[in-house]
C-alpha positions in Angstrom: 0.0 0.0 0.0 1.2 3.5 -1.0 1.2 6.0 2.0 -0.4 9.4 1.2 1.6 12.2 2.3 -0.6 13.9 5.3 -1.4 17.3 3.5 -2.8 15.0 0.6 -4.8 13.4 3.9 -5.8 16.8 5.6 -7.1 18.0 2.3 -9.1 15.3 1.4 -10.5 15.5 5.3 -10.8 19.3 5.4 -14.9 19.2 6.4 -16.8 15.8 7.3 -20.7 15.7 7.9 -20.9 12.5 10.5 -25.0 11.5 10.9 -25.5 11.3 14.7 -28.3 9.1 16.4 -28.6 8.9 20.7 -27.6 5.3 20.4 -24.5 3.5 21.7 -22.8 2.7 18.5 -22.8 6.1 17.8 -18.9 6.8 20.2 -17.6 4.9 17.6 -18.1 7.7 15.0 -17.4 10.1 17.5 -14.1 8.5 17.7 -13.6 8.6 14.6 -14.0 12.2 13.8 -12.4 13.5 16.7 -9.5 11.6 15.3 -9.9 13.5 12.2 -10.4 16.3 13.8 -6.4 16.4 16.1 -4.7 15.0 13.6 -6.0 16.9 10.4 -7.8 20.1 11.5 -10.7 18.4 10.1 -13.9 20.6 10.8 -16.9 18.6 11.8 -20.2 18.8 11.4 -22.9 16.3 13.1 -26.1 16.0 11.7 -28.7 14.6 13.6 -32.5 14.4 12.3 -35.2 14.6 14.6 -39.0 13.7 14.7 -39.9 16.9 16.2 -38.8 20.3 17.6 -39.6 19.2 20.7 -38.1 15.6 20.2 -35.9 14.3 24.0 -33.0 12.7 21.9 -31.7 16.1 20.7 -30.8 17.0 24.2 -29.2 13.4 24.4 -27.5 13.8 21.1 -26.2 17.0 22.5 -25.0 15.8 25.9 -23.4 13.4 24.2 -21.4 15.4 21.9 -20.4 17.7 25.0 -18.9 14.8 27.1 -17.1 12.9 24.5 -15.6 15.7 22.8 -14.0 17.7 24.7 -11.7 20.2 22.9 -13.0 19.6 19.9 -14.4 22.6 17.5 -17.8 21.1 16.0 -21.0 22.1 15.2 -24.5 20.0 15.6 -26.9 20.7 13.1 -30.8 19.8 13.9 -32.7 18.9 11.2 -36.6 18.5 11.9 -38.8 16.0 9.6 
C-alpha cells in the first residue's frame, strides 16, 4: 500500500458531515472524527434528524457530543422532519 503524504490526507478531510443518532454505536463515530479532527484540522459537522422540535434525543444527542468531545471545535446541526 502507497502512503499518502498527510497534507494530501488533511485536504481530502478538510470538512466531514458524521449523521448522529442517541444510540451506543454512535462513540464509535465520534471516535472517529475526533480523530480526524487532532490529527487533520478536520472541521466537523454532526447531523442529527429529529422527529420533532420538541423531540428528547436532541438534548441526548447533544450531551453526548459535549462529554465525549471535549476540545474539539464542532458544530450540531438539527434537522426536523
Amino acid at each position: 500500500m502507497v502512503e499518502e503524504p498527510s497534507s494530501f490526507i488533511a485536504y481530502r478531510f478538510r470538512k466531514a458531515l458524521i449523521p448522529i443518532v442517541p444510540q451506543p454505536h454512535a462513540e464509535q463515530a465520534m471516535n472517529i472524527a475526533m480523530e480526524l479532527a487532532i490529527n487533520y484540522g478536520t472541521k466537523l459537522t454532526f447531523l442529527y434528524v429529529a422527529s420533532s422540535d420538541n423531540d428528547p434525543a436532541i438534548e441526548k444527542v447533544s450531551k453526548m457530543l459535549e462529554e465525549k468531545l471535549k476540545g474539539v471545535d464542532y458544530e450540531l446541526k438539527i434537522r426536523v422532519m
